[in-house]
N, C-alpha and C positions, 0 to 999 in steps of 0.2 A: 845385452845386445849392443854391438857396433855398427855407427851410422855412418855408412860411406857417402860418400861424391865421386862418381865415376865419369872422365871424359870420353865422352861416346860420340856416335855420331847417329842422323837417320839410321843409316845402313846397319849398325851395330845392335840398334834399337829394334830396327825392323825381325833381326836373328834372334836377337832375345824374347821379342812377340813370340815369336814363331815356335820359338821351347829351347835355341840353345843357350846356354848359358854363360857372360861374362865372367872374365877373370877379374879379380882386385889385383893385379900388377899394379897398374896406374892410378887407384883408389887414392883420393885426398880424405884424411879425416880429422875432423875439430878437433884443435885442444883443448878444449872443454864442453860442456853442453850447452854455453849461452847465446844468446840470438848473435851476437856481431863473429863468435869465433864460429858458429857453424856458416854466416854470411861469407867470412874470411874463404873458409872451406871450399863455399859454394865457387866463389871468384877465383879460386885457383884452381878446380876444376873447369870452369870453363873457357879458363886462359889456354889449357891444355887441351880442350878439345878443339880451340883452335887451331891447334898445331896437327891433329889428327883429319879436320875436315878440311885444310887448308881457306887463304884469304877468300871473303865473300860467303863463303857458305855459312847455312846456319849450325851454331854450338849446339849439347847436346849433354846434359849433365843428368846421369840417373842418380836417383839417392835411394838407397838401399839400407836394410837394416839385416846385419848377417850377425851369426851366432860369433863367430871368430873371423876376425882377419884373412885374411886367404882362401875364405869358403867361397867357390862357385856363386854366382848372384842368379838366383831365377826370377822368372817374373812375380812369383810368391813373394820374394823377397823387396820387391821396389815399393816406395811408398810414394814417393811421386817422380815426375820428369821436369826438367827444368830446359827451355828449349827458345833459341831465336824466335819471335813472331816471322823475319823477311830472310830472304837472302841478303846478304849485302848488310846485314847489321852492324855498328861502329863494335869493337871491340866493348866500351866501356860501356855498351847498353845492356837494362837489363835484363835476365832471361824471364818469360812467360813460366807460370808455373802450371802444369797438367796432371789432373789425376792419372789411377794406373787405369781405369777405365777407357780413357783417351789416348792411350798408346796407337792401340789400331788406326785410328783416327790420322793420327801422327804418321804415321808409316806407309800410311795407303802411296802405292806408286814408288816409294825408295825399294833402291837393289834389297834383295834378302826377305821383302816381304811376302 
């Protein structure tokens, strides 16, 4: 198995809830398996998801575990979310982690849900 970091947003999140499925185009993945290179991971992913939600909004980082690279991500596949608590978060804050239980949760009221 391959563990992604995918920069998402609510909206992206709320589609994937929903049953459609993310691409890994923009997938970050460790270079290794150890806590700081999958951290590394995580923070590059969410640097990118800021680029996707633009300034202010909250980031929005899935982590995924796919068979191969380039496979579709369903929500089968996520193992957890990793997501701003506020709007308006400083870039180097860090992200709240939510099981895949708590996606709904998460989504209640974002476009796509």
């Amino acid at each position: 198995m391959t563990r992604l970091y995918l920069p998402s947003s609510l909206e992206l999140l709320a589609r994937l809830h929903a049953g459609e499925p993310l691409t890994t185009d923009t997938a970050v993945e460790a270079d290794d398996d150890s806590e700081d290179a999958e951290y590394a991971a995580l923070l590059e992913a969410a640097e990118a998801s800021a680029g996707i939600v633009g300034a202010g909004r909250r980031r929005v980082v899935v982590v995924a575990e796919v068979a191969r690279r380039g496979d579709p991500v369903t929500v089968r596949e996520v193992a957890a979310v990793h997501v701003d608590t506020e709007e308006g978060a400083a870039p180097d804050d860090d992200l709240a982690w939510f099981a895949t239980q708590e996606i709904g949760q998460l989504v209640q009221g974002a476009p796509g849900a």
